[in-house]
N, C-alpha and C positions, 0 to 999 in steps of 0.2 A: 088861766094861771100862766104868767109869764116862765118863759122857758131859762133858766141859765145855763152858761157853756162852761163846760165839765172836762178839764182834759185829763186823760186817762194815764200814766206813765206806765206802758207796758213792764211788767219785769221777767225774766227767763226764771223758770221755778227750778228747773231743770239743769242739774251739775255737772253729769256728764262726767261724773267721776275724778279720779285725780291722774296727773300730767307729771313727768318727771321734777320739777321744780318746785310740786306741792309740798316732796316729801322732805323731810330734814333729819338728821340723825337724834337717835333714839325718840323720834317722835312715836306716841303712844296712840294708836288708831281702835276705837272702840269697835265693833262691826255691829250693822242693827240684822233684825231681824233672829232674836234668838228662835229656837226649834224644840217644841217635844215631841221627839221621836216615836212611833207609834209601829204595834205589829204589823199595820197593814204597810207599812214604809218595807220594812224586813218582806214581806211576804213579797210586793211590786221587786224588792230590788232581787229575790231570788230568780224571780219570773223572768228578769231582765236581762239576766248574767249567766244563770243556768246552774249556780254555785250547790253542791251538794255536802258540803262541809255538815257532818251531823250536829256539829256544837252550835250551830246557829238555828238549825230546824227542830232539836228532837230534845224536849225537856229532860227525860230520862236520863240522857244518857250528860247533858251539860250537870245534871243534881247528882251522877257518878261520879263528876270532876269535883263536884263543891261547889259551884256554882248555885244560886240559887234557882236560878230559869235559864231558858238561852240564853247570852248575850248577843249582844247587835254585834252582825258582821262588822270584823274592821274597818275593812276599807269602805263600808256605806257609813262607820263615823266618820273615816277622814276626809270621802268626798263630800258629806254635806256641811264639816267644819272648813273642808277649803273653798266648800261654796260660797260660805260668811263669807271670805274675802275678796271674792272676785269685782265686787261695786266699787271697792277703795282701793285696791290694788293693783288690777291686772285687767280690767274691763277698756284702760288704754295701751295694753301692750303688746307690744310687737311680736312678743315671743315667749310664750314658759320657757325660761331654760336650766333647770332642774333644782331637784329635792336635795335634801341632805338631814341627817340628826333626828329624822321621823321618830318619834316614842308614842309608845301606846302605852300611855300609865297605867290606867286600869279601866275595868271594863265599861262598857252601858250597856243599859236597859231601857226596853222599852217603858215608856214614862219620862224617863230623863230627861231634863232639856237640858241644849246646849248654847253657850254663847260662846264667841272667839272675840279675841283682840291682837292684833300686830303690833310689834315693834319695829323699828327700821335701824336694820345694825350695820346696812352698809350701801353707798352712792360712788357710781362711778358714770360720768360724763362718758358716752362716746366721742371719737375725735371728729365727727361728720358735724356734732353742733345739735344736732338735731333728735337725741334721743340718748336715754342714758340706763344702767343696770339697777335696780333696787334690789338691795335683800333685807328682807326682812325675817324677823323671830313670830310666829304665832303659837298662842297657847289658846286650848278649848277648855272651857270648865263646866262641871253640872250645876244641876242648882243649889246646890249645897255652896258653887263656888269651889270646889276642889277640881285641880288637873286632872284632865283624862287623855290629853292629845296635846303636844307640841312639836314641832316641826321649820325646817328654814326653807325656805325657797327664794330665788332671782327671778327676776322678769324685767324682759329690755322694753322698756316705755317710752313714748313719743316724748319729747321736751316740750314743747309745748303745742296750747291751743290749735286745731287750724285755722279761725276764723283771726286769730294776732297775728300768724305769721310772721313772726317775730322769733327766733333762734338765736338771740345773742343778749339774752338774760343771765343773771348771773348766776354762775355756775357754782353748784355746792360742793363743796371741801370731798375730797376724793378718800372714799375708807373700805377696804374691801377685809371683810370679814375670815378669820381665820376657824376653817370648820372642821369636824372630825373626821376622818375619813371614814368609819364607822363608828357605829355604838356599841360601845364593849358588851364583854356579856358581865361584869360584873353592875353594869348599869342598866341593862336589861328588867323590865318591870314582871312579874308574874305575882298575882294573890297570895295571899299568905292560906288562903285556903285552899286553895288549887291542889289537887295529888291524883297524879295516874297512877296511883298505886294497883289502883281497882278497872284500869282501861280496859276495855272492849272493846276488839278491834273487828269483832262485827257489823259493831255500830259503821264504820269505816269501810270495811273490805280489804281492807289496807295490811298488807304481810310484811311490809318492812316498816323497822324502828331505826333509829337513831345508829346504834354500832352496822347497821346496814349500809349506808352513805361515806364513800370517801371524799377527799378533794380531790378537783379535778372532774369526777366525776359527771358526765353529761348526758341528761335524760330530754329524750324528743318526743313528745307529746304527740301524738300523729294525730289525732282528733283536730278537725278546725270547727269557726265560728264564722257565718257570714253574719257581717253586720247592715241591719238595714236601717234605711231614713227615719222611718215613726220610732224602731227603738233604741236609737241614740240621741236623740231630740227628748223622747220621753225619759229619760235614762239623767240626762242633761237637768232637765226640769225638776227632776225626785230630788236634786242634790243643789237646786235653786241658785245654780249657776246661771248668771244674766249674759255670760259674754257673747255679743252677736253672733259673732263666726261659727259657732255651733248654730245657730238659729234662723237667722237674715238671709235666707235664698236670695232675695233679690239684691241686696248688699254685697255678699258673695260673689254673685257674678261679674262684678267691675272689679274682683280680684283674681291676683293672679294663681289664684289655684282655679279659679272660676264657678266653686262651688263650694256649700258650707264644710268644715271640718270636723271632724268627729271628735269628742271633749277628751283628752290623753287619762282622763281616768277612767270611760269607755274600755279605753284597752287595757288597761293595768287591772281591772276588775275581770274581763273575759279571757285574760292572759293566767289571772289567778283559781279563774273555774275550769280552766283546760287542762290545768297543772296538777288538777287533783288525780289523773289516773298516773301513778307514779311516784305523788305524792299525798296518799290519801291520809296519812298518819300524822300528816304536818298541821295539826289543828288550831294552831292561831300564830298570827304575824305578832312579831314582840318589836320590831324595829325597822324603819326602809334609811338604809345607810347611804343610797344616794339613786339617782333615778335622773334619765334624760328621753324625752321625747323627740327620736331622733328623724324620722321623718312624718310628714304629715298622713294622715287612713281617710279615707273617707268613704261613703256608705254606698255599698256594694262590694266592699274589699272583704276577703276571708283570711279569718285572724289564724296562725297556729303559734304554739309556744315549746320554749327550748329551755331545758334550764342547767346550769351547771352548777356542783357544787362547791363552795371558794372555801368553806371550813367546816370542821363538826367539833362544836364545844360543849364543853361540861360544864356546866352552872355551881355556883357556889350553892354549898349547903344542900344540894339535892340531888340525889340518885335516881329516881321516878322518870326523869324528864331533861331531855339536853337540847341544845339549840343546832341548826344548822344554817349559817349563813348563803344564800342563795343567790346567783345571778337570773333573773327572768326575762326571756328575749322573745319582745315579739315580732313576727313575722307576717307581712302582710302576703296574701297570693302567691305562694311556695312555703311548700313543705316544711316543716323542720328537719327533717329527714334529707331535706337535697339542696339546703344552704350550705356551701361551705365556708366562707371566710365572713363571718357575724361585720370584723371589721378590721381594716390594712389600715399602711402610713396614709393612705387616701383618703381615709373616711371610713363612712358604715356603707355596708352593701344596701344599695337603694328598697329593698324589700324590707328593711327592719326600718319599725316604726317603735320600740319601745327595748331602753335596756334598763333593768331595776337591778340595784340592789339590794337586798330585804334578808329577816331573820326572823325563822319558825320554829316554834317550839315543838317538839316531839319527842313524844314518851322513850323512853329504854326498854331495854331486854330485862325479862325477868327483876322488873324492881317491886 
């Protein structure tokens, strides 16, 4: 049989994600890989975090609240909806550089699945040519398709390709997003079925409520967490985050940290399990009002957390249950206890790796 010559046109299957220039304003970004959440997901991330929050573990006492069963920790919905994003958005980025408008609509369950999608509500070129700011809007829906999570975040992105090398593409229309500086409590989300009327702070161990908390207010966790290589990597993976830097040892090395980095929801999750002696009473986050990952952790570091109180508010229509706005400071290898100055006109003192702002619900006195 005679042979004929066949030539092959190699093609790259492989995207490589998006580049500053991909994005455009109000472009609508689908994220794939939707997720049903499952018990054994809840059970790995308690394993992982060390979280003792009883509304997440102990049927009982979540079907005292109204609830129908546990629901899924917060923050394991929000790191695996902002995992959806990491492919399209920030798997070329230079830097997270922080949260703002986080809501937590309403709850999940194990069963649920989740999909997310972003919007891009704001572009700004840096002046170097070479890399520019995206913020985008995401929202998470279940399958029903109803909101349960949305949220804003920036991320400083390469402009473009390495292999173009090319930096003088044309640059998109400059629009920087005007965001809340919190989330009221009047937009604050809780169930309509929800009532600590009937609270058991057994369930908890927890002695103070809500009129207990001033502002101002500053509680120092003394408990640390060392964090190790297998469980932030695996911790990483639960929440099907792809970004290298968490993962690429040998990638790593030719950076200038010289070693991989630990995922900033890593610490905002064992900063939130450290927080519970002091704050055992605070049993669900209703909103993270702004959040920055201020230096980098990486594994062998020991985590401890600080938290200060910035307000204690009353929610419309309910006496049962009032909010308290929180600052959460984490601190890498030193104490909470023997940090003094969190952060001067200089900057943040080199040991803190994580400042949140966020808002927990916690019952009242005698409601």
């Amino acid at each position: 049989m005679a042979q004929t010559n066949k030539t092959t046109e190699s093609i790259n299957k492989i995207t490589g994600g998006n580049y500053y220039e991909d994005f455009h304003l109000n472009q609508v970004i689908q994220h794939a890989t939707p997720r049903t959440i499952t018990a054994g997901d809840c059970a790995l991330y308690i394993a992982l975090t060390g979280s003792r929050n009883p509304l997440h573990c102990s049927e009982p006492f979540a079907q005292s609240l109204g609830y129908k069963t546990t629901p899924v920790d917060d923050l394991l919905v929000f790191h695996i909806a902002f995992g959806k994003t990491v492919p399209d958005i920030s798997v070329n980025a230079i830097a997270n550089l922080g949260y703002a408008d986080v809501r937590f609509i309403q709850p999940v369950f194990a069963g649920d699945t989740l999909s997310t999608s972003s919007r891009v509500i704001g572009l700004k070129e840096n002046s170097s040519g070479k890399s520019g700011v995206v913020w985008v809007k995401s929202t998470t829906v279940n399958q029903n398709n109803e909101p349960v999570l949305s949220w804003v975040r920036w991320v400083m992105v390469h402009k473009t390709r390495p292999q173009e090398n090319n930096h003088a593409l044309p640059e998109p229309a400059t629009v920087i997003p005007e965001l809340p500086s919190f989330v009221t409590p009047e937009s604050l989300n809780i169930p309509a079925y929800f009532s600590a009327k009937s609270f058991d702070a057994s369930a908890t161990g927890g002695r103070y409520f809500w009129e207990d908390y001033q502002a101002g207010e500053q509680i120092s966790h003394t408990a640390g967490c060392t964090i190790d290589a297998a469980e932030h990597a695996l911790a990483t993976r639960l929440y099907q985050n792809n970004a290298r830097l968490h993962f690429d040892d040998h990638l790593m090395k030719t950076s200038s940290f010289g070693q991989r980095l630990v995922y900033g929801g890593v610490l905002i999750s064992h900063c939130r399990a450290l927080s519970f002696e002091g704050l055992e009473n605070a049993i669900s986050i209703l909103a993270i009002n702004a959040g920055t990952h201020v230096n980098p952790s990486f594994a062998g570091d020991t985590i401890y957390a600080l938290t200060e109180v910035i307000n204690a508010w009353t929610l419309p229509n309910r006496n049962d249950i009032g909010a308290l706005r929180l600052r959460m400071v984490g601190i890498k290898n030193m104490s909470s206890v023997d940090i003094a100055d969190i952060k001067t006109d200089s900057g943040y003192h080199p040991n803190v790796v994580l400042d949140l702002d966020y808002t927990v619900a916690i019952p009242r006195k005698g409601n």
